[in-house]
C-alpha positions in Angstrom: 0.0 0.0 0.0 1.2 3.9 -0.5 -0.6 6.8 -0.5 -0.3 8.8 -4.1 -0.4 12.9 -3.6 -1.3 15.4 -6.6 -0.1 18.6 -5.8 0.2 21.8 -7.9 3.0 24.4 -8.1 2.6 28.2 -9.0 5.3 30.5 -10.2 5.4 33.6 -7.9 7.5 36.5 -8.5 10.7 37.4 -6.3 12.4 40.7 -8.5 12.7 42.3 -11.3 16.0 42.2 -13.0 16.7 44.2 -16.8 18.9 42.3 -18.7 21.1 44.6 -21.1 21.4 48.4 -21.2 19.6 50.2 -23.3 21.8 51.1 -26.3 21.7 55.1 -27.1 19.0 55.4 -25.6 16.9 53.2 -27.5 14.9 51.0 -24.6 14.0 48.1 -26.8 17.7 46.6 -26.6 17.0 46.4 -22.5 14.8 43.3 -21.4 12.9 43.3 -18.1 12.9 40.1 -16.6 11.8 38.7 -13.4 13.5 36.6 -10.9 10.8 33.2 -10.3 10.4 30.7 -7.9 7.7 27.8 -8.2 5.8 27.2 -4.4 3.2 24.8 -3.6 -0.4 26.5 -3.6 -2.2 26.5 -0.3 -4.8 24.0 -1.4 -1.5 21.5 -2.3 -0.1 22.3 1.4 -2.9 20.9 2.9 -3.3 17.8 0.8 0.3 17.1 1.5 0.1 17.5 5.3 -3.1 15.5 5.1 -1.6 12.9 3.0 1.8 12.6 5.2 -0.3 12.7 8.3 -2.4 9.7 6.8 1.3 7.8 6.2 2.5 8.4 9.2 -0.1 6.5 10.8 -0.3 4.0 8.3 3.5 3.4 8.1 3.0 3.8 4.4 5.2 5.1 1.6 4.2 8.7 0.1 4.6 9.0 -3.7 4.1 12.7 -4.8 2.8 13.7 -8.4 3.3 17.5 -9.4 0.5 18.7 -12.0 2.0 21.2 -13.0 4.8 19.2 -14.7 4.4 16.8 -17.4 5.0 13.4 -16.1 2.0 14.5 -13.0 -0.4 15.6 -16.1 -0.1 12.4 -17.9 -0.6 10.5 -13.9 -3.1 12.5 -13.0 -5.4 12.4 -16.3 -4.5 8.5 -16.2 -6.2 8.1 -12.6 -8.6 10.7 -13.1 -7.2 13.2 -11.1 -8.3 17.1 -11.3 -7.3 19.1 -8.7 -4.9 18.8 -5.9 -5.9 15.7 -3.8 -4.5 12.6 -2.2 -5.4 8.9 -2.4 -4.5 5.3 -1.3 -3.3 2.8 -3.6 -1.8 -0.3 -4.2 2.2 -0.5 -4.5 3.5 -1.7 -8.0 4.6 -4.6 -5.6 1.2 -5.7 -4.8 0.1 -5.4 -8.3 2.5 -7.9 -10.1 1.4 -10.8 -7.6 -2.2 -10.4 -9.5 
């Protein structure tokens, strides 16, 4: 058994940052940029602490799936997942022996 967690990340802002000077003057050779850093959201937090709670007491392994990457779209659309949530599953383990 494990427990299987879908969280989502969001890209917040830290600083802006201008890459390049502008040249004589001319301010479409400067770029602004800004400084990012992906964080969980607060629905994901909870899920998590939910879901690691849950282990915990279970003495159970806790596989996390970001949606907001690739490989935890393709999971999450393959188990029917939507939002942020947690669930309990079978380990890959227990499934061979079937």
């Amino acid at each position: 058994m494990r427990i299987e967690v879908f969280v989502k990340k969001e890209e917040v802002a830290l600083q802006s940052m201008q890459l390049g000077r502008p040249v004589a003057g001319h301010y479409c050779t400067a770029h602004d940029t800004f400084k990012t850093e992906q964080v969980l959201t607060e629905e994901s937090k909870k899920v998590l602490e939910e879901a690691s709670e849950k282990a915990r007491e279970l003495s159970v392994e806790v596989f996390v799936y970001d949606l907001s990457s690739l490989k935890g779209k393709l999971a999450a659309r393959r188990l029917g997942v939507k939002s942020p949530t947690w669930r309990i599953a079978e380990s890959d383990k227990e499934r061979r022996r079937h």
